[in-house]
gemmi code that builds the backbone of each chain (N, CA, C; Angstrom):
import gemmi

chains = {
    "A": [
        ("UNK", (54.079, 49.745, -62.594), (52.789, 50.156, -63.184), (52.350, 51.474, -62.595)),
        ("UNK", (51.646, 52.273, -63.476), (51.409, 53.358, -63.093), (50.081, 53.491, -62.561)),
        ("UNK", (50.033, 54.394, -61.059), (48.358, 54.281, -60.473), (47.555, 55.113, -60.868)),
        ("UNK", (46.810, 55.797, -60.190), (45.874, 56.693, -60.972), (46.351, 57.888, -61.205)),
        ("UNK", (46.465, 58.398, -62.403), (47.045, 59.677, -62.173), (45.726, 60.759, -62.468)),
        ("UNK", (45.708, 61.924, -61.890), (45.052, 62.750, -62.022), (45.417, 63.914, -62.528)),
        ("UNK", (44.914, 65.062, -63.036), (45.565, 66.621, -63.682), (44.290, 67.204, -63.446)),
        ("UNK", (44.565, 68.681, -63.129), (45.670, 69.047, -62.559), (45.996, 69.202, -60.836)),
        ("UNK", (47.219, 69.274, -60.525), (47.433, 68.307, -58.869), (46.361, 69.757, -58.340)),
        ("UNK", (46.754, 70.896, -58.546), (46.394, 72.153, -57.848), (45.955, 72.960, -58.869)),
        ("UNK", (44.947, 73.716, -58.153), (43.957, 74.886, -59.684), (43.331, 75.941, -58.275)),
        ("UNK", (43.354, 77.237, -59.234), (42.915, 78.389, -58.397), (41.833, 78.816, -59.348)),
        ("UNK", (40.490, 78.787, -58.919), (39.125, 79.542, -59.505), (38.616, 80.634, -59.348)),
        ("UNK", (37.880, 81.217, -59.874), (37.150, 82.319, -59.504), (35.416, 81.524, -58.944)),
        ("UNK", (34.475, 82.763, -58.702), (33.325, 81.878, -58.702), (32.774, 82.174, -59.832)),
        ("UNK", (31.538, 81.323, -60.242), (31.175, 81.625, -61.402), (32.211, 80.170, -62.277)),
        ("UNK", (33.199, 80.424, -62.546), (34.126, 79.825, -63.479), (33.464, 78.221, -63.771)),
        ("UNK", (33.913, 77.863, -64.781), (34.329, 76.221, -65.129), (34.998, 75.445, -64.762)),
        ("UNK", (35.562, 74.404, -64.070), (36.512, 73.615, -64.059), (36.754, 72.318, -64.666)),
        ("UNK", (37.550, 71.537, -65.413), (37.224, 69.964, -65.793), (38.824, 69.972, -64.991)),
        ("UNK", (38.496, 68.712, -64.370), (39.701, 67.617, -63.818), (39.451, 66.454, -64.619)),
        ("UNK", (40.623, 65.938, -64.443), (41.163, 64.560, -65.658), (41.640, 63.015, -64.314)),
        ("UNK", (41.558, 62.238, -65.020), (41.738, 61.091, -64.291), (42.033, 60.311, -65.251)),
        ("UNK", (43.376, 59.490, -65.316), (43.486, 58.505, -65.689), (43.153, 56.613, -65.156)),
        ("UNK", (42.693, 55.698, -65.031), (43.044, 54.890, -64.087), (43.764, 53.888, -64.223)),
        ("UNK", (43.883, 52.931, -63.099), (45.141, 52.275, -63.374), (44.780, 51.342, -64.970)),
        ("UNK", (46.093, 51.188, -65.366), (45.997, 49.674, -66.787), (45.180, 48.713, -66.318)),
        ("UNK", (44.025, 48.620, -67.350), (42.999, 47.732, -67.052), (41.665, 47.643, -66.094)),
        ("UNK", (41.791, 48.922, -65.586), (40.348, 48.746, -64.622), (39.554, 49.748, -65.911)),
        ("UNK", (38.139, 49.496, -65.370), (37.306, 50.197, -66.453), (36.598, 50.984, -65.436)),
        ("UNK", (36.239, 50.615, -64.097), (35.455, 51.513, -63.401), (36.095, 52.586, -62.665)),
        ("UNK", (35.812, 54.113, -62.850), (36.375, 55.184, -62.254), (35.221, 55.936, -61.657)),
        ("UNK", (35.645, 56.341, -59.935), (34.799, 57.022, -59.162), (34.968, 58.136, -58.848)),
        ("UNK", (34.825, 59.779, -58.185), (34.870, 60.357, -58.418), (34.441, 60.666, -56.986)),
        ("UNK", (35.100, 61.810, -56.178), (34.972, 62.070, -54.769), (35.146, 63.468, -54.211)),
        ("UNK", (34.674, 63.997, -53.576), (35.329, 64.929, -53.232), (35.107, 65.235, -51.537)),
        ("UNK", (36.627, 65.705, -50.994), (36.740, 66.040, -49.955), (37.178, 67.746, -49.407)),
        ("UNK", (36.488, 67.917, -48.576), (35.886, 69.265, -48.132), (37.461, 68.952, -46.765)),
        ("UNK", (37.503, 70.353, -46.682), (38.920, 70.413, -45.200), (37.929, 69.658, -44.473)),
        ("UNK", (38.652, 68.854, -43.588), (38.225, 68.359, -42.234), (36.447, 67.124, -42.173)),
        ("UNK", (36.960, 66.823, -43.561), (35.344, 66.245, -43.708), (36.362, 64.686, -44.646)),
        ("UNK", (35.480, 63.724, -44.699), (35.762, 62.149, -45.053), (35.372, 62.242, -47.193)),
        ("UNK", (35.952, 61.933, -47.508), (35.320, 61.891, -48.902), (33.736, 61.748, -49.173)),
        ("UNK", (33.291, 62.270, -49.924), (32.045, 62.204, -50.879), (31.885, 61.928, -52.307)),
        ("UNK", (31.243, 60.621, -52.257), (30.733, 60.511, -53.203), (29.703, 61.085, -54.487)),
        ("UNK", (30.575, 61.088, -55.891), (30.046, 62.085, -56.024), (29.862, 60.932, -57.573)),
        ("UNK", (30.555, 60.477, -58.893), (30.104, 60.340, -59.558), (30.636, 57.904, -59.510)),
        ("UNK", (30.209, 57.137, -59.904), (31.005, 56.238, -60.531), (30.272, 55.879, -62.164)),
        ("UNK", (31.483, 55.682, -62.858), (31.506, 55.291, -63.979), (32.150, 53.526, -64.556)),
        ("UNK", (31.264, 53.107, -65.209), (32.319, 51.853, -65.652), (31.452, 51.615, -66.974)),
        ("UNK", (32.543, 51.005, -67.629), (32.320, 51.353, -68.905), (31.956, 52.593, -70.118)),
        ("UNK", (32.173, 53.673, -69.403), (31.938, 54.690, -70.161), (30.156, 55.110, -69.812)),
        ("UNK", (29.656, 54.215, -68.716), (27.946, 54.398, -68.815), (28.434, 54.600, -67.128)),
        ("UNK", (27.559, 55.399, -66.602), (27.352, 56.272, -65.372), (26.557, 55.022, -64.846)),
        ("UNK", (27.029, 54.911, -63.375), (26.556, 53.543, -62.516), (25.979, 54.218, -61.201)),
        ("UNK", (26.248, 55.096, -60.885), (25.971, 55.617, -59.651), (26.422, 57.478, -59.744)),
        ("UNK", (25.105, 57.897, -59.150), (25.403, 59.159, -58.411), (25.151, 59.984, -56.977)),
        ("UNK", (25.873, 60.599, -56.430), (25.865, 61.090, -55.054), (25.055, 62.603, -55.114)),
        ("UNK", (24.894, 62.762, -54.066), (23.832, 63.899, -53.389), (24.940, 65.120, -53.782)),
        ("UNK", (24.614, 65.428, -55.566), (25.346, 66.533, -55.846), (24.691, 67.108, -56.901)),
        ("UNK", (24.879, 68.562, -57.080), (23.887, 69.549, -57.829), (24.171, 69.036, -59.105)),
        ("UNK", (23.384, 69.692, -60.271), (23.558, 69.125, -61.598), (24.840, 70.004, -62.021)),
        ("UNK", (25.348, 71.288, -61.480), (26.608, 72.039, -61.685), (27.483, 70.721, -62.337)),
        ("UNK", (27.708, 68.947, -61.609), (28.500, 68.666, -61.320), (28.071, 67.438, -62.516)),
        ("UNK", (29.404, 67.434, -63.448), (28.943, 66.224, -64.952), (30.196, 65.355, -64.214)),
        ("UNK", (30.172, 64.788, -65.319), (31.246, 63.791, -65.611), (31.378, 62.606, -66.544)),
        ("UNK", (32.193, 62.164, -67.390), (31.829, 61.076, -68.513), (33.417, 60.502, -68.747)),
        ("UNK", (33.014, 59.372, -69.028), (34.067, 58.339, -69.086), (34.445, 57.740, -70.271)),
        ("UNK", (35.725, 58.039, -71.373), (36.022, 57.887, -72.647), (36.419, 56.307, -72.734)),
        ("UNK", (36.682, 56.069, -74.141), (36.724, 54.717, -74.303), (38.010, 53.996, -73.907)),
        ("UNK", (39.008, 54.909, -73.416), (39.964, 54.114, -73.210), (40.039, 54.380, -71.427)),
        ("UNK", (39.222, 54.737, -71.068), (38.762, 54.674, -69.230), (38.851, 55.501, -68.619)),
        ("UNK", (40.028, 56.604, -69.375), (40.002, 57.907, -68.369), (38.686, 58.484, -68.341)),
        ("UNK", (38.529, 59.655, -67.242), (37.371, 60.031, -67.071), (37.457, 61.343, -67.069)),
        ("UNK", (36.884, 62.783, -66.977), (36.692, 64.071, -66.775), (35.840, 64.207, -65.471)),
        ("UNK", (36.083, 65.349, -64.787), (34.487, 65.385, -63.948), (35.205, 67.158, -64.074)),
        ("UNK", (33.595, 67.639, -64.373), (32.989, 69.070, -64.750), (32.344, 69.510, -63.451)),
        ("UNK", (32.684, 70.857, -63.087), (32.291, 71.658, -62.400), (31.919, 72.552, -63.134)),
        ("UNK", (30.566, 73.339, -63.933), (30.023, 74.927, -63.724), (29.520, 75.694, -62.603)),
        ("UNK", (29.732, 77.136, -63.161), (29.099, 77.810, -62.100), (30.088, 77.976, -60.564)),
        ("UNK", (31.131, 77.385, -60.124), (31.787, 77.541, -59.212), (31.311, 78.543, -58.274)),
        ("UNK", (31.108, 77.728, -56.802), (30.630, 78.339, -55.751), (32.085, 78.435, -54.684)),
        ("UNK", (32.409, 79.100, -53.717), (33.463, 79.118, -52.471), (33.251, 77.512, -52.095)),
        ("UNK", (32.269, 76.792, -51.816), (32.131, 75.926, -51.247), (32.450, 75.067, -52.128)),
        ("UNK", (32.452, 74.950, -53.252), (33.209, 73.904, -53.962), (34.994, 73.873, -54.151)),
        ("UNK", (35.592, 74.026, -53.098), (36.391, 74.251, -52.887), (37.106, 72.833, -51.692)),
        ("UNK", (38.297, 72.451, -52.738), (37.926, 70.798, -52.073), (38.978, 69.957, -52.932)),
        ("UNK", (39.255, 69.163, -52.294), (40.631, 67.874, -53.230), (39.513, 67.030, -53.710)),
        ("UNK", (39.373, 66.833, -54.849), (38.822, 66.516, -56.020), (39.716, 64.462, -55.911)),
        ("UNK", (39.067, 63.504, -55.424), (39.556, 62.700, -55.767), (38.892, 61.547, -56.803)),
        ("UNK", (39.959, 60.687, -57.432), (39.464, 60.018, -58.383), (39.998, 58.364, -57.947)),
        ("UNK", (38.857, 57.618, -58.218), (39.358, 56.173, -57.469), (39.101, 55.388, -58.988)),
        ("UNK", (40.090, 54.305, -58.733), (39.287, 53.343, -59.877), (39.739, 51.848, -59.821)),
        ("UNK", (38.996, 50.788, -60.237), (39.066, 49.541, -59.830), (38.318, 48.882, -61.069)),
        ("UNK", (38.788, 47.590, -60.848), (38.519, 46.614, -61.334), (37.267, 46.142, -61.283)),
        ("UNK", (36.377, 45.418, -61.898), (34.882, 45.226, -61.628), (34.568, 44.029, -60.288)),
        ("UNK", (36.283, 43.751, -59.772), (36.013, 42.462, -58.645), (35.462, 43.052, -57.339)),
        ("UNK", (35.035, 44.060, -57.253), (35.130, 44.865, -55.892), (35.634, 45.804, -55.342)),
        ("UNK", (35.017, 46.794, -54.325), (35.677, 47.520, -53.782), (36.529, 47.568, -52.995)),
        ("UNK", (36.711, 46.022, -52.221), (38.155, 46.313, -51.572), (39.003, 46.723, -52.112)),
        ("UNK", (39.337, 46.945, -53.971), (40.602, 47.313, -54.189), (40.507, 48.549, -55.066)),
        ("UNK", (39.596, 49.440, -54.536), (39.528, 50.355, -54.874), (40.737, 51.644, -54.515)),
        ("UNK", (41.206, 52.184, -55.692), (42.995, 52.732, -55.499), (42.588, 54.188, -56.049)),
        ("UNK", (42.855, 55.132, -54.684), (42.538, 56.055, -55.162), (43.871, 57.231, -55.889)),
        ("UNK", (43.627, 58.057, -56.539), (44.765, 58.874, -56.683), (45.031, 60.203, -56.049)),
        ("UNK", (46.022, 61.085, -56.149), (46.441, 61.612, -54.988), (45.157, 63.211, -55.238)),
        ("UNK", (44.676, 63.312, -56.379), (43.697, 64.303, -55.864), (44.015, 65.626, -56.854)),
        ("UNK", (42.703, 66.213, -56.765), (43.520, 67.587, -57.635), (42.581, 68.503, -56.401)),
        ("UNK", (43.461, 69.386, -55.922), (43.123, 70.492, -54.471), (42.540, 71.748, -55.817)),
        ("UNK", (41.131, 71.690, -55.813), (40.681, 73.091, -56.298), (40.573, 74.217, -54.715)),
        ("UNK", (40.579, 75.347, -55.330), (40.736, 76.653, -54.719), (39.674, 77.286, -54.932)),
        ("UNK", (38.355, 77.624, -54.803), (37.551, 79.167, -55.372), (37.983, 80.299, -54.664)),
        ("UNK", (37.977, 80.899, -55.595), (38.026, 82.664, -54.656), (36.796, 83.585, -54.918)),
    ],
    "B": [
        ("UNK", (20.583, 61.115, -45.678), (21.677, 60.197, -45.838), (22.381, 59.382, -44.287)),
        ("UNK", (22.129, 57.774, -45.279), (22.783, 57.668, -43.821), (24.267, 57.814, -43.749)),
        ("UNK", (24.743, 57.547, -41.899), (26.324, 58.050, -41.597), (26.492, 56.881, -41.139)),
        ("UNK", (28.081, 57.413, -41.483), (28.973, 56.783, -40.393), (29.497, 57.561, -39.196)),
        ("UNK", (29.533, 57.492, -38.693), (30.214, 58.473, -37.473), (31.423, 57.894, -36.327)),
        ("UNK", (32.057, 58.641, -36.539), (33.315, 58.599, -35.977), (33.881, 59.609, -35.021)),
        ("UNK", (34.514, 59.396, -33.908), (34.997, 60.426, -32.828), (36.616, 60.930, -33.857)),
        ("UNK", (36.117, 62.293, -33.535), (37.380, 62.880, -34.605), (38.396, 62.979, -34.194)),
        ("UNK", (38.733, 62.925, -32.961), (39.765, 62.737, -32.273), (40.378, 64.063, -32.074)),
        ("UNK", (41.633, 64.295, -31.811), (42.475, 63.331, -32.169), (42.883, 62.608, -30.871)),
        ("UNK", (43.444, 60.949, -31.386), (43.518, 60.661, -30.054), (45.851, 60.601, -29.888)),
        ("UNK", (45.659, 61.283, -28.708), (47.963, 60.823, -28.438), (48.198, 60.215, -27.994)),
        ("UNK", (48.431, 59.143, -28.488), (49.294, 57.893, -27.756), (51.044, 57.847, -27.755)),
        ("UNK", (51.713, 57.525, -26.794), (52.953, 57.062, -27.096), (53.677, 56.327, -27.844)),
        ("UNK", (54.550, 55.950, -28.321), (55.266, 54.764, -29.057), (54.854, 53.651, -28.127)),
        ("UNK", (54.391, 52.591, -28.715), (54.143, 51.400, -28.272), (52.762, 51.070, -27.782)),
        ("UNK", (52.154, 52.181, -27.671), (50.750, 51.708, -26.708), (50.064, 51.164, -28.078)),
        ("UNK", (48.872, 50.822, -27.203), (48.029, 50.229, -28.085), (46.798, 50.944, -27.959)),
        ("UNK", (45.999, 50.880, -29.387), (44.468, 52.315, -29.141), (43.923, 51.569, -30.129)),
        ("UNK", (42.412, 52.141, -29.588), (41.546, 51.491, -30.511), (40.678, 52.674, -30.903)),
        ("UNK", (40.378, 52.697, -31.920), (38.623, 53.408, -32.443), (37.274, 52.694, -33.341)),
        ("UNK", (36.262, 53.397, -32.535), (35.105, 52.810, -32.822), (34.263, 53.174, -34.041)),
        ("UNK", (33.720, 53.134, -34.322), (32.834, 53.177, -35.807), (31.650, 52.655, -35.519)),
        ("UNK", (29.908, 54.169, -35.651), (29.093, 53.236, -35.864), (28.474, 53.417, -37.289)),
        ("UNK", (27.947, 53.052, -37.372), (26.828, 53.255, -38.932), (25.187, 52.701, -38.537)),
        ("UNK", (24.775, 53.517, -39.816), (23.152, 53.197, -39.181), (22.242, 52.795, -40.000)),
        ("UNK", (22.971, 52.316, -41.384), (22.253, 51.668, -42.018), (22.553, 50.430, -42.153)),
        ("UNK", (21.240, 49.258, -41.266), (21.154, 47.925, -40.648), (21.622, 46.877, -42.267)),
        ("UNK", (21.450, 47.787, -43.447), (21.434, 46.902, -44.810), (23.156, 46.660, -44.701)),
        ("UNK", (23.739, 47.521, -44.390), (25.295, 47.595, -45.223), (25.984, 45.995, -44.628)),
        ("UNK", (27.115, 46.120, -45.932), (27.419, 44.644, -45.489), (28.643, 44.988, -45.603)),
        ("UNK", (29.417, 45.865, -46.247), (30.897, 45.479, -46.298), (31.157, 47.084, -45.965)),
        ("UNK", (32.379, 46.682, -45.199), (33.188, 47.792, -44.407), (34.720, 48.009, -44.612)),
        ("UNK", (34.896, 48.990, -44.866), (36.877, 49.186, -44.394), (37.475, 50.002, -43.978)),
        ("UNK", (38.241, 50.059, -43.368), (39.621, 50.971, -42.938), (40.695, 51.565, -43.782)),
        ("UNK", (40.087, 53.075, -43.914), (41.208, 53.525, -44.592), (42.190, 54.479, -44.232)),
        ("UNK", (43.122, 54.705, -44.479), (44.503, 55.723, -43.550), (44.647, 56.710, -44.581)),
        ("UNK", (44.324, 57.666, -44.324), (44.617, 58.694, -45.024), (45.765, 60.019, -44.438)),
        ("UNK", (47.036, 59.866, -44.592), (47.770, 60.875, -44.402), (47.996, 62.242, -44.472)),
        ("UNK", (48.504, 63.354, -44.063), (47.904, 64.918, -44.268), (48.339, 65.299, -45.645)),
        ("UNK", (46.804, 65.813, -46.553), (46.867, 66.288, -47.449), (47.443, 65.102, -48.843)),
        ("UNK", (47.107, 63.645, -48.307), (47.600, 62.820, -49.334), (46.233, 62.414, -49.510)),
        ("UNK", (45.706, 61.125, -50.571), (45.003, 60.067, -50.482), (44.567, 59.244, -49.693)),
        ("UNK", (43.457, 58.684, -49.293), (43.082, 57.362, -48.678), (43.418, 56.382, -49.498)),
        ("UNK", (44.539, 55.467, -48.112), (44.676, 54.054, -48.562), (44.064, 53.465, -47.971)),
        ("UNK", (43.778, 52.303, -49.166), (43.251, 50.759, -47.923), (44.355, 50.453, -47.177)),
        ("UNK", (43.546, 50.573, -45.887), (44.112, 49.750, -44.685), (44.038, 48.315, -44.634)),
        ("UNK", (42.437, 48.049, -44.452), (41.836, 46.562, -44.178), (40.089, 46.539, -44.333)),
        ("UNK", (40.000, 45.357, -45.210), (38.677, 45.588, -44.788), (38.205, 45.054, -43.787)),
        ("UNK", (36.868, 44.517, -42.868), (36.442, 44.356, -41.605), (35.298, 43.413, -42.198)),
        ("UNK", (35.459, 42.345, -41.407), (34.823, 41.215, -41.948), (34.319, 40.771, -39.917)),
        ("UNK", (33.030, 40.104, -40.218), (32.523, 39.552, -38.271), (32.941, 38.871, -38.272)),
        ("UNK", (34.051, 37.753, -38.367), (34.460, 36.836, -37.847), (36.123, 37.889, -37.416)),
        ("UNK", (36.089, 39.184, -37.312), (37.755, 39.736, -37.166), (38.771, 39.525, -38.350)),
        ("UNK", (39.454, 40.613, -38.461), (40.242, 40.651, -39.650), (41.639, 41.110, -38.589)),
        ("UNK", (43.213, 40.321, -39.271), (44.058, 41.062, -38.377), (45.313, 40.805, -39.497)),
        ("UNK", (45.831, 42.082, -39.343), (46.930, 42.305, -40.472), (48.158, 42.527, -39.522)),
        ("UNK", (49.056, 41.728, -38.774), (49.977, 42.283, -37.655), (50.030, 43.233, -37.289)),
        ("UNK", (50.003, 44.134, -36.786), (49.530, 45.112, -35.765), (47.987, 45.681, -35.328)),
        ("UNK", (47.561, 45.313, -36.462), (46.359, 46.032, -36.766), (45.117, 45.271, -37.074)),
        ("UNK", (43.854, 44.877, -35.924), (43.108, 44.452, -36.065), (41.465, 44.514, -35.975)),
        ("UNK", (40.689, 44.367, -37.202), (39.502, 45.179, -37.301), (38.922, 43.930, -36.780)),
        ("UNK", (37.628, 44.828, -36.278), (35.906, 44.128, -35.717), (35.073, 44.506, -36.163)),
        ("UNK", (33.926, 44.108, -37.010), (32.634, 44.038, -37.314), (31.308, 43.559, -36.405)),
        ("UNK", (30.536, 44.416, -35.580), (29.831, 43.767, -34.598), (28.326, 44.536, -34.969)),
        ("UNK", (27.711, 43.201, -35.700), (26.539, 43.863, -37.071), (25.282, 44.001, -35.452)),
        ("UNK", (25.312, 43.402, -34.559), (23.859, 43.473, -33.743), (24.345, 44.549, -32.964)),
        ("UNK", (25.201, 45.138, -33.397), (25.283, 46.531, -32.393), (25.373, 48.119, -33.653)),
        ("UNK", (26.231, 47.561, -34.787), (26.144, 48.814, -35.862), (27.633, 48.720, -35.623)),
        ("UNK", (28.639, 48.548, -34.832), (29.623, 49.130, -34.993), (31.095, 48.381, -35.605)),
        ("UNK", (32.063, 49.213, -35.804), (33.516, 48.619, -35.996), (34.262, 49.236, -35.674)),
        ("UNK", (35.703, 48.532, -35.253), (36.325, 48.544, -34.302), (37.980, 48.664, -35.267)),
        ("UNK", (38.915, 49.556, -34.983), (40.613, 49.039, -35.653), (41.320, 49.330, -34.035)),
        ("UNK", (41.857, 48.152, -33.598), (42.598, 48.386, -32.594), (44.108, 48.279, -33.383)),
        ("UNK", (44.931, 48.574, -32.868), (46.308, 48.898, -33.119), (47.123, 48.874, -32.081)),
        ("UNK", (48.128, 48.138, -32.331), (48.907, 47.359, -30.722), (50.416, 47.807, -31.514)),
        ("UNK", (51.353, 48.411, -30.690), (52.399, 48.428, -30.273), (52.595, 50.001, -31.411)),
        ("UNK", (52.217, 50.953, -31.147), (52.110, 52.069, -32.157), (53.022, 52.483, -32.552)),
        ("UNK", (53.597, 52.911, -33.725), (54.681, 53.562, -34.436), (54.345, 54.722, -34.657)),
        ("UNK", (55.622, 55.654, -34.839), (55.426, 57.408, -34.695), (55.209, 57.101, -36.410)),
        ("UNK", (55.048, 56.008, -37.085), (54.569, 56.230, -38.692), (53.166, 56.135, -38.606)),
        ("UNK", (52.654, 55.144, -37.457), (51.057, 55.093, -37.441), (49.967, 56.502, -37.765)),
        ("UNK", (50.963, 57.614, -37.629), (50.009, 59.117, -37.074), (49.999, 59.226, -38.532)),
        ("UNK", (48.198, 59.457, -38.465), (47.710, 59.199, -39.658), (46.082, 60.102, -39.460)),
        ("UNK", (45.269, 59.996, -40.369), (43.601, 60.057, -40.075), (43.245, 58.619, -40.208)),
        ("UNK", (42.357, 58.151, -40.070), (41.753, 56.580, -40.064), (39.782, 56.738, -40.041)),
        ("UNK", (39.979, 56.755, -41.613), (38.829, 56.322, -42.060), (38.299, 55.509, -41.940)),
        ("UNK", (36.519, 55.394, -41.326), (35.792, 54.095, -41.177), (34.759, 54.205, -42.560)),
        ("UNK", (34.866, 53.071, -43.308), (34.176, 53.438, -44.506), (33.152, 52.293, -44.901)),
        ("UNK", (31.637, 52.933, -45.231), (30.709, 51.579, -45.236), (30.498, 51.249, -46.857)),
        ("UNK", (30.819, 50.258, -47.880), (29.839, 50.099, -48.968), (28.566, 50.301, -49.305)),
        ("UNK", (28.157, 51.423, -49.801), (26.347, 51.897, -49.895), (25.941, 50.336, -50.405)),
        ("UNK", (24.980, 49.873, -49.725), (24.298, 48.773, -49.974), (23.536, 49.276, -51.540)),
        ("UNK", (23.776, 48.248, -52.418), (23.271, 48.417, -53.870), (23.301, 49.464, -54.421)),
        ("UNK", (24.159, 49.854, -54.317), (25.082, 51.346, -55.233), (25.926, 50.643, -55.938)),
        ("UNK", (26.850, 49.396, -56.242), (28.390, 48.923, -56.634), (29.195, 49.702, -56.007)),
        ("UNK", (29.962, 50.544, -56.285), (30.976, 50.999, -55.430), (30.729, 52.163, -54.912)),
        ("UNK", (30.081, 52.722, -54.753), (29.818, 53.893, -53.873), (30.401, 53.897, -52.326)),
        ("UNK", (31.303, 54.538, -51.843), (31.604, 54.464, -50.810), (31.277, 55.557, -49.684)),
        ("UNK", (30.653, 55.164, -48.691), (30.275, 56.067, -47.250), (31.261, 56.136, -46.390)),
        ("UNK", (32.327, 57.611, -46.407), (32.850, 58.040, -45.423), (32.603, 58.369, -43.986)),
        ("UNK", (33.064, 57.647, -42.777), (33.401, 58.862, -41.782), (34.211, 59.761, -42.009)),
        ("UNK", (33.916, 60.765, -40.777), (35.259, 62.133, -41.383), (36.214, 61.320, -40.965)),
        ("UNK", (36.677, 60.572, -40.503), (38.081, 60.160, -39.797), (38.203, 60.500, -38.320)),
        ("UNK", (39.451, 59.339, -38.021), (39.620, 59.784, -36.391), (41.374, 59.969, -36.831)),
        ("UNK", (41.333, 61.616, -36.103), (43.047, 61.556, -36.366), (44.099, 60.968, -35.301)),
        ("UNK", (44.862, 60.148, -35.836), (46.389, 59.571, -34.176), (47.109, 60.045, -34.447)),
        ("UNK", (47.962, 60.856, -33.329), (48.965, 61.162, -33.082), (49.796, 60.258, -32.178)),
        ("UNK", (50.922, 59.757, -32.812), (51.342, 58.490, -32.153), (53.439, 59.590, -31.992)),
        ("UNK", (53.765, 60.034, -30.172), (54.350, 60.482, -29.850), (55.743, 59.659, -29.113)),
        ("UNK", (56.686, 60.328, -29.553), (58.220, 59.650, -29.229), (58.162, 59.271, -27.476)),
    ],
}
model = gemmi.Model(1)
for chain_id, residues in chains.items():
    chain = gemmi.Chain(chain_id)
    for i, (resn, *xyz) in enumerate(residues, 1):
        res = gemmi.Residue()
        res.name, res.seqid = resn, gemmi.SeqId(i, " ")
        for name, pos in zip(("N", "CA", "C"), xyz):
            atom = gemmi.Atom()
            atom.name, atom.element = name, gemmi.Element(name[0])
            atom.pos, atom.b_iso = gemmi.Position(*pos), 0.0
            res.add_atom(atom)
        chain.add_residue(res)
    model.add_chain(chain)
structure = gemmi.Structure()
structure.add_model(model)
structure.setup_entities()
């Protein structure tokens, strides 16, 4: 079975720019979370989704969307790109039994310049 | 926001020793905790989660000690695969899955 896959693994920005990252999650979970980690810092929470309806959001500017299609994958939108948004972009997703089995995927490393 | 906080380490141990790291958090609500290993430049995996009565997965055993804030992953007989980061991570109380990172404590576990 295939785990979460994400696109794209690596991306180089300008500031200013747009970005959308993609997330697939695993077969059968409906809830997908959305994280991001800074060098030398623990993940942040940034969006969760289940069911296509937004369940939770983290201490992040409105720059930062995200929405969840009917078959579970998810997008998460960056405008406006700052240096500091510069960061492995991760995407988790699980089943509605809990977070112990929350499975994250390997990340998409944005770049600003 | 509350933290978790974690000594960033890194800590070097030899093959075989045994090390522990601590974890506190400071919000008295949270109820569920875990351990995650995150390798350089990969994903966080679940390790374990940390339950107060002790959780122990053969080598590797977590503590939950709620009248103090903290948790505990000791690790007995270390492997040069152990060298890892080791995330202490709290469930935001009534968020659903929202998860509260420490930055990690990094091991270097040496021949």
């Amino acid at each position: 079975d295939a785990g979460v896959t994400q696109s794209p693994t690596h991306l180089i920005k300008t500031r200013g720019q747009h970005v959308t990252l993609r997330c697939s999650p695993i077969s059968g979970h409906k809830s997908v979370s959305w994280y991001q980690q800074v060098l030398g810092q623990g993940p942040q929470f940034i969006f969760q989704y289940y069911e296509k309806e937004e369940r939770g959001r983290g201490n992040f500017p409105d720059r930062f969307s995200a929405r969840q299609f009917p078959n579970y994958s998810s997008e998460l939108n960056v405008n406006a790109l700052l240096l500091g948004d510069s960061a492995l972009y991760l995407c988790a997703s699980t089943s509605r039994t809990g977070a112990n089995v929350l499975t994250f995927g390997a990340g998409s490393r944005l770049t600003v310049l | 926001r509350k933290e978790v906080e974690q000594d960033p380490g890194p800590f070097n141990v030899p093959e075989g020793a045994t090390v522990a790291f601590n974890c506190t958090y400071s919000n008295s609500a949270s109820q569920s905790f875990f351990w995650y290993r995150q390798d350089c430049r990969k994903e966080p995996k679940l390790l374990m989660s940390v339950y107060s009565s002790g959780n122990e997965d053969g080598r590797f055993t977590a503590q939950l000690n709620r009248a103090s804030q903290y948790i505990s992953l000791l690790i007995r007989d270390s492997k040069l695969s152990d060298s890892a980061t080791y995330l202490c991570v709290e469930l935001v109380p009534g968020s659903g899955y929202a998860l509260n990172f420490g930055k990690g404590t990094s091991l270097l576990v040496t021949p």
